[in-house]
C-alpha positions in Angstrom: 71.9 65.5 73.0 73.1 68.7 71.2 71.0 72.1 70.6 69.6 70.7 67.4 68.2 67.7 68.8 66.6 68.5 71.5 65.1 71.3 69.4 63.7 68.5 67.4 62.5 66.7 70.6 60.6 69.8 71.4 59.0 69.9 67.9 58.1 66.6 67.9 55.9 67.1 70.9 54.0 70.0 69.9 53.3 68.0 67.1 51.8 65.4 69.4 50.2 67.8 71.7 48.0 69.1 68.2 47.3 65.7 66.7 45.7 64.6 69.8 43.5 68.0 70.7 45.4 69.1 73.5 46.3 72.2 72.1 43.2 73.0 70.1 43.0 74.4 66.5 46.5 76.4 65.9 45.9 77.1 61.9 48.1 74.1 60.9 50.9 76.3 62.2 53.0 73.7 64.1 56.9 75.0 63.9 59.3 73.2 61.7 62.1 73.8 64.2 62.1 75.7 68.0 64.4 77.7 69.2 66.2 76.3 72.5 69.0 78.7 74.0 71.0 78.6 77.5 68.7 79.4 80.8 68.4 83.0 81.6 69.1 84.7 84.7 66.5 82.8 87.2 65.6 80.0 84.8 66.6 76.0 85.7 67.6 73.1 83.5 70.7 72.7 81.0 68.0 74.4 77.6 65.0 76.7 78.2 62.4 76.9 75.5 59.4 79.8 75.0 57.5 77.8 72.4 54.4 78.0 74.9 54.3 81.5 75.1 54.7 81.9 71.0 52.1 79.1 70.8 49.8 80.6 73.3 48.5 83.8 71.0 47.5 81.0 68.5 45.7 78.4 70.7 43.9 81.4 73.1 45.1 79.8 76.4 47.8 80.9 79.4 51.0 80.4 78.3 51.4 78.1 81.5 48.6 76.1 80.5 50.1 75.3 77.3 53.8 75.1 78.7 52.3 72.6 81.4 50.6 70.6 77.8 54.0 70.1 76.3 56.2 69.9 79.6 54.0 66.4 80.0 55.4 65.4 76.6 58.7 66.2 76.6 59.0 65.0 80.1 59.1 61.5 79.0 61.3 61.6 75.9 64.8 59.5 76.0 67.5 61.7 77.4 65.1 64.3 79.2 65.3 64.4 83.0 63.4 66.8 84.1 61.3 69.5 82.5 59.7 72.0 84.8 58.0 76.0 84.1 59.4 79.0 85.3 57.9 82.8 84.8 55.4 83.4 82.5 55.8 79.9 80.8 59.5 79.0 79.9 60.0 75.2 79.7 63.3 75.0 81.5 64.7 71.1 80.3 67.5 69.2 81.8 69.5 66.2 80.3 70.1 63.2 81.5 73.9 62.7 82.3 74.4 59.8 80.6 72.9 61.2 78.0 75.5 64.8 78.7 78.4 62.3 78.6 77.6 61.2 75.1 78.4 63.9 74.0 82.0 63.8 74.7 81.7 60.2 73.3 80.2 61.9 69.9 83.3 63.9 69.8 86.1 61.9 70.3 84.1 58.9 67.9 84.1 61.6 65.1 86.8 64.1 66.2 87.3 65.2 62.0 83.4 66.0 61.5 81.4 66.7 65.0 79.3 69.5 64.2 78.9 68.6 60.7 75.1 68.2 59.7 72.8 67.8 57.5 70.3 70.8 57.9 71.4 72.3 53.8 71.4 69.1 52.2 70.3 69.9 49.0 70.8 73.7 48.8 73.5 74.7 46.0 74.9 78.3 46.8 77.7 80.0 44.2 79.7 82.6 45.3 81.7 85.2 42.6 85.6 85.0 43.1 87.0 88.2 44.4 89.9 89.7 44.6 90.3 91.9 48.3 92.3 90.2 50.6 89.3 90.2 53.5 87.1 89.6 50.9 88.3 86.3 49.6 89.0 85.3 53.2 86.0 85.0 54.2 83.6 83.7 51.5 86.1 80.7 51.2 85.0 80.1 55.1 81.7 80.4 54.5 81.9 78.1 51.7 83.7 75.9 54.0 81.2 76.1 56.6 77.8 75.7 54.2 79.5 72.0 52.9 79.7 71.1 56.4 76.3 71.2 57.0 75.4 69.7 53.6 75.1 72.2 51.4 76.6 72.5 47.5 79.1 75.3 48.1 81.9 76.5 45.3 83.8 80.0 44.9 82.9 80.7 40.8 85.8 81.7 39.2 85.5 84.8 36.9 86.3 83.0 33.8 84.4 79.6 33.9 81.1 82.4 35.5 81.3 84.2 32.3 81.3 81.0 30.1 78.4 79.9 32.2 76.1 83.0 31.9 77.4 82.9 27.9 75.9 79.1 27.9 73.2 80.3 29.7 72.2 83.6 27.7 72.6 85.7 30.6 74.3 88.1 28.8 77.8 89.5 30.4 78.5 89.5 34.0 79.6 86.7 36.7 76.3 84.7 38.3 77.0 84.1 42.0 76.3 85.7 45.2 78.6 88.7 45.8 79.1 88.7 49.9 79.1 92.3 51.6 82.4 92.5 53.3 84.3 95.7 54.9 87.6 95.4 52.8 91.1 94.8 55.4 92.1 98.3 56.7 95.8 97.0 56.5 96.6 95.9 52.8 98.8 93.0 52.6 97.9 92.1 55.9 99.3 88.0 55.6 102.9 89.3 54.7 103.2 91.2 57.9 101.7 89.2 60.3 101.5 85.8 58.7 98.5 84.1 57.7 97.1 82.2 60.7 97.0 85.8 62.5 95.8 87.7 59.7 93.0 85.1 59.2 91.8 85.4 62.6 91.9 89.3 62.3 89.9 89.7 59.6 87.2 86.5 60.5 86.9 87.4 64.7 85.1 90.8 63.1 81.5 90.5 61.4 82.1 91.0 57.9 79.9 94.2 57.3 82.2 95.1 60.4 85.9 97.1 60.0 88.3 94.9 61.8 90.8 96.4 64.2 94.3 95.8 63.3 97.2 95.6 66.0 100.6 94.2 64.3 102.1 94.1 67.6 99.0 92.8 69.2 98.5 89.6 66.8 102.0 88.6 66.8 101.9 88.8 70.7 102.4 85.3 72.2 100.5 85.6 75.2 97.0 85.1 76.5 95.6 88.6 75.5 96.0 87.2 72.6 92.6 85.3 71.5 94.1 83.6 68.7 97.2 82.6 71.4 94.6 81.7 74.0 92.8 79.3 71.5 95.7 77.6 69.9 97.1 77.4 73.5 94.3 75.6 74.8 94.3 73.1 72.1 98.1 72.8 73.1 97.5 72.2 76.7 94.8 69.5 75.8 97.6 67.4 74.0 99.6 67.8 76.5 97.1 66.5 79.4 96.4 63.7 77.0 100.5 63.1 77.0 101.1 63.5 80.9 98.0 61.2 82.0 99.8 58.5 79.6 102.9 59.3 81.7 101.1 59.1 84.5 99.1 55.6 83.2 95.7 56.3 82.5 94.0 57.4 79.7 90.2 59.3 79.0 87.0 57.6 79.2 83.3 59.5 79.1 82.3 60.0 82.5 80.1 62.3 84.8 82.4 65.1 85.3 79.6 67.7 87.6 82.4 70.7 88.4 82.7 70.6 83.5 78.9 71.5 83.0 79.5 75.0 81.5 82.7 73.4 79.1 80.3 70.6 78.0 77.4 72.9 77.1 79.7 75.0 75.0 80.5 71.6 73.3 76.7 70.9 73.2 76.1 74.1 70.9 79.3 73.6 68.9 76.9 72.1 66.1 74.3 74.5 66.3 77.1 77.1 66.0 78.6 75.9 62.6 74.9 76.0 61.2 74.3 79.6 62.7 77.5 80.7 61.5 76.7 79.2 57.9 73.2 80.0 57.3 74.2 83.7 58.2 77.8 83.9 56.1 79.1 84.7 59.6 82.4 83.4 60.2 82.5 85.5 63.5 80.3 83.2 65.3 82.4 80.1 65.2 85.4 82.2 66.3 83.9 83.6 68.9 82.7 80.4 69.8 86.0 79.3 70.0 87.0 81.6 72.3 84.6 80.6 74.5 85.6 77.1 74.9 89.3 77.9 74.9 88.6 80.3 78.3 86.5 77.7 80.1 89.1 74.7 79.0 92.1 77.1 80.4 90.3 77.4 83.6 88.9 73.8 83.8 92.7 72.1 82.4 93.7 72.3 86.8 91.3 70.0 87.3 92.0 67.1 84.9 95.5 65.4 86.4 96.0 63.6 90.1 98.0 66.6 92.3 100.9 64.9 94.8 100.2 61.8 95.8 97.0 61.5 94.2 96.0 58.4 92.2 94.2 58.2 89.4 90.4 57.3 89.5 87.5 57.7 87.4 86.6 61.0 87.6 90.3 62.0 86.1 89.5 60.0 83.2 86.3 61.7 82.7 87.9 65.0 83.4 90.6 64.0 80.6 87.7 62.7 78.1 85.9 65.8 78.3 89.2 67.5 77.9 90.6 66.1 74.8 86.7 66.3 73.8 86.9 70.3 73.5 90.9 70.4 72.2 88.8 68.3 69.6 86.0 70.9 69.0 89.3 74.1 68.7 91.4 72.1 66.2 88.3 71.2 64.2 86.8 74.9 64.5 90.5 76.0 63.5 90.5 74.2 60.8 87.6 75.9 59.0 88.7 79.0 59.6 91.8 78.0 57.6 94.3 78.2 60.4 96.6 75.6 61.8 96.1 74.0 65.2 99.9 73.3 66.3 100.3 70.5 69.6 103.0 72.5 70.9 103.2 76.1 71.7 
């Protein structure tokens, strides 16, 4: 169950909690989605939520009273294990495993389109060509990034925009959104560093951000390198995958307790790719990708039998849930535009 779903989960009972009175007259305003984000510093569960405090000001009650209303309801959804309160009314929620280790089946089932959605089916968004190096860069990720979540996306070009608005008796200049992006500090960045490195340099920044340029630092082939640390773990996934072959077993989903924080960061890889394309911000997926390279590099000891151990179950888990994220960095890589190579 990813970010997005359980959000649903959560939406669907609220929805339940008004129909049937338990939540009294809240104006008709019953959320279309519900924001569910990592447990804070005290908080329980896999998700927190603070819908009851948000729905509390509309309904008149304690925000415990209304956070005990929908913990009854969510409690008994498919895939929910536990839901229980904490402070003033968070819903702290916890996933089944089974339900955890699907999620590494979802990725390895799709491994060309996990992530991908639905959520701007139907939107059409037109973006005007430009010509700054930065610039270009990143509205051909975003438009990347809004198709994978269902949306109509196209870069116009400057001559078919002008025989549009012409058609359309717009008079002169070029319909489509113009993004606001800090132009590269470094002209000609791709011819000196190559563009894999330049791409990362100029997408890791926000775009109404100046990225910092390093020559020396990009091209560095070491793990203070985040672009080196990112393709490296995708790397070092391939290469488990080749030595447990060696070694005669291969992955299958399992419980794998000592992965939970590398399988939540594959749990909000979809909500991710929508945040980072309903706000034009290719930062977020590469951040993002940082993220689940450091916890795969740290989590990669764990995955193959040491001496004379023997494979068991929990090293094909621990090998699913491995290839699972080298699955989530050569897909994010790919959006950005940069090649994922298997050997380093």
């Amino acid at each position: 169950m990813t970010p997005a779903e359980l959000s649903r989960t959560v939406v669907r009972a609220v929805r339940s909690a008004v129909d049937e009175g338990a939540l009294g007259a809240i104006g008709g305003m019953v959320p279309e989605t519900v924001k569910v984000e990592r447990p804070r510093p005290g908080g329980g569960g896999d998700y927190a939520s603070g819908i009851a405090l948000k729905l509390a000001a509309a309904t008149g009650r304690p925000p415990r009273e209304v956070a005990e209303v929908l913990r009854a309801r969510i409690a008994g959804r498919p895939g929910i294990a536990l839901v229980e309160i904490s402070g003033p009314g968070f819903l702290n929620i916890t996933l089944e495993r089974d339900v955890q280790c699907g999620v590494v089946r979802q990725v390895l089932a799709s491994p060309a389109a996990y992530g991908y959605g639905d959520a701007l089916r139907g939107e059409a968004y037109d973006f005007a060509a430009v010509a700054e190096e930065r610039a270009w860069i990143v509205v051909e990720v975003v438009v990347r990034l809004l198709r994978s979540q269902g949306a109509d996306a196209r870069i116009v070009p400057e001559a078919e925009a002008e025989a549009e608005a012409e058609a359309e008796g717009v008079g002169e200049g070029a319909p489509g959104e113009v993004l606001a992006v800090v132009p590269c500090p470094t002209p000609g960045l791709v011819g000196l560093v190559g563009g894999d490195a330049a791409r990362w340099a100029l997408l890791r920044a926000a775009r109404h951000d100046r990225p910092r340029i390093d020559v020396e630092a990009l091209l560095a082939q070491r793990e203070s390198n985040p672009l080196f640390r990112v393709r490296y773990a995708y790397s070092r996934s391939r290469a488990l995958t080749r030595n447990a072959l060696q070694l005669g077993f291969t992955a299958e989903p399992g419980a794998v307790p000592e992965g939970e924080r590398l399988l939540g960061l594959l749990r909000d890889h979809p909500g991710v790719l929508e945040g980072a394309a309903r706000h034009r911000a290719p930062d977020r997926l590469a951040r993002h990708l940082e993220a689940v390279a450091d916890e795969l590099l740290r989590f990669q000891h764990a995955v193959l039998p040491l001496g004379d151990e023997k494979p068991s179950a929990a090293h094909r888990s621990r090998l699913a849930l491995a290839e699972a994220a080298g699955t989530v960095l050569a897909g994010g890589l790919s959006l950005l535009g940069i090649d994922a190579p298997e050997l380093l």
